[in-house]
C-alpha positions, 0 to 999 in steps of 0.5 A: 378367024377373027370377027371384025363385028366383035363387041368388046365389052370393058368390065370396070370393077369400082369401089367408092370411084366417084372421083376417078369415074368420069375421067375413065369414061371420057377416056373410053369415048375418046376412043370412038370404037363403037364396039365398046360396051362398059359394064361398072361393077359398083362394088357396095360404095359408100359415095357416088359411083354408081349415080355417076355410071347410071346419070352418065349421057356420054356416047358409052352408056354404061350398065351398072351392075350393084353389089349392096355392100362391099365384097371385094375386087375378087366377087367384083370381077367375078360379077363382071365375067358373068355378066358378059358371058350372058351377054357376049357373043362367042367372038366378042373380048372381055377387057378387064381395067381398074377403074381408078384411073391408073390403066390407060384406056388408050393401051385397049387397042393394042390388047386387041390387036394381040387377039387379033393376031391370035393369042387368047389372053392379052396382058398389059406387062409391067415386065416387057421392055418399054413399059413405064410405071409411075407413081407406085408406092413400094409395097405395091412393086414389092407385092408385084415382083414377089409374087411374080416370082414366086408364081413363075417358080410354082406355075412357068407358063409360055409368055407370062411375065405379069401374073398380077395386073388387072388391065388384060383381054380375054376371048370370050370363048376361051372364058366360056370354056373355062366356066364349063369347066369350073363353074361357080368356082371360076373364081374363087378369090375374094381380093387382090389375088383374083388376077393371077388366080385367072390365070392359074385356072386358064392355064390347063386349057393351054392358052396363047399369051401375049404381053405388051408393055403397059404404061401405068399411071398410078399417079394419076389416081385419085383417094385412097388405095383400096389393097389392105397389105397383109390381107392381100399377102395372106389371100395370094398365099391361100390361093397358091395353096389352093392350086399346089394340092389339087 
């Protein structure tokens, strides 16, 4: 039964967002949920992010959580997680986006609902009809679908098309359930392949997936891309590896 009082708390993985950091924010105010908590991960920038965060007087006050130096996408969402099981309440929903600027804050609704009607995880699809992808540079379609590929072969799992994007919800209890079961080790992944290895470790717990099209603006992202291409292609390797001698 689903709790209408559930807090939804939004973990913002960010490293050197100055730029792209207020705009996300207005975004989430824009919402009116009072249901919203924002947690920004400040993965050791070197820039403004984390002054922007703790100086920030909208109606979200986000709490700021730092890393003194840069340890990757992968330890940022793991510090996010832990923060909010230490905090959520068990029919609360942990909704994990990139912090620069590229997913929509307005698509958080409709994740939501998905939870609401019963899944446990809800994704925000580039491979579900509807969804619009905009300003993606090549490599980063051709890293999405081959990897998409190759964990469909490896690891089929009910519902799942989008293995890689960060803009998903999660039950909090479904989470809880896995940190029982995994401990520290419920990540693992340092990079980029943090995603798709969540998903891997959810998937003997069985639970209901549902996607819904994402519309992903990359366009509108501001700086640099933060995803180093071989490292990335070599650390989704080692966490298959990973998975396929267990």
């Amino acid at each position: 039964m689903w709790n209408p009082k559930s807090v939804v708390w939004v973990v913002l993985p960010a490293y050197n967002e100055e730029e792209n950091l207020p705009g996300l924010l207005r975004q989430l105010e824009a919402l009116q949920d009072s249901s919203l908590r924002v947690v920004v991960v400040d993965d050791g920038s070197t820039d403004g992010t984390a002054a922007v965060a703790e100086a920030w007087t909208g109606p979200l006050r986000p709490m700021v959580v730092r890393h003194p130096q840069n340890l990757g996408l992968g330890r940022a969402v793991a510090t996010g997680l832990r923060y909010v099981l230490e905090h959520a309440g068990p029919e609360d929903v942990v909704v994990t986006l990139d912090a620069d600027g590229s997913h929509l804050p307005e698509q958080i609704p409709q994740l939501v609902a998905a939870l609401q009607q019963g899944a446990e995880v809800a994704i925000a699809s580039r491979y579900r009809r509807g969804a619009r992808v905009l300003g993606v540079p090549p490599f980063r379609k051709l890293l999405s679908v081959g990897a998409r590929w190759l964990l469909t072969v490896l690891f089929p799992t009910r519902g799942l098309r989008d293995y890689t994007c960060g803009f998903r919800a999660y039950r909090v209890s479904l989470l809880r359930r896995a940190a029982e079961q995994y401990g520290d080790r419920l990540v693992e992944s340092q990079g980029f392949a943090v995603m798709a290895e969540l998903l891997l470790k959810l998937r003997p717990l069985r639970p209901k997936v549902q996607e819904v099209p994402i519309v992903l603006r990359y366009d509108l992202k501001r700086g640099r891309s933060k995803l180093p291409p071989v490292r990335t292609v070599l650390q989704y390797l080692r966490m298959i590896f990973r998975f396929l001698v267990r």
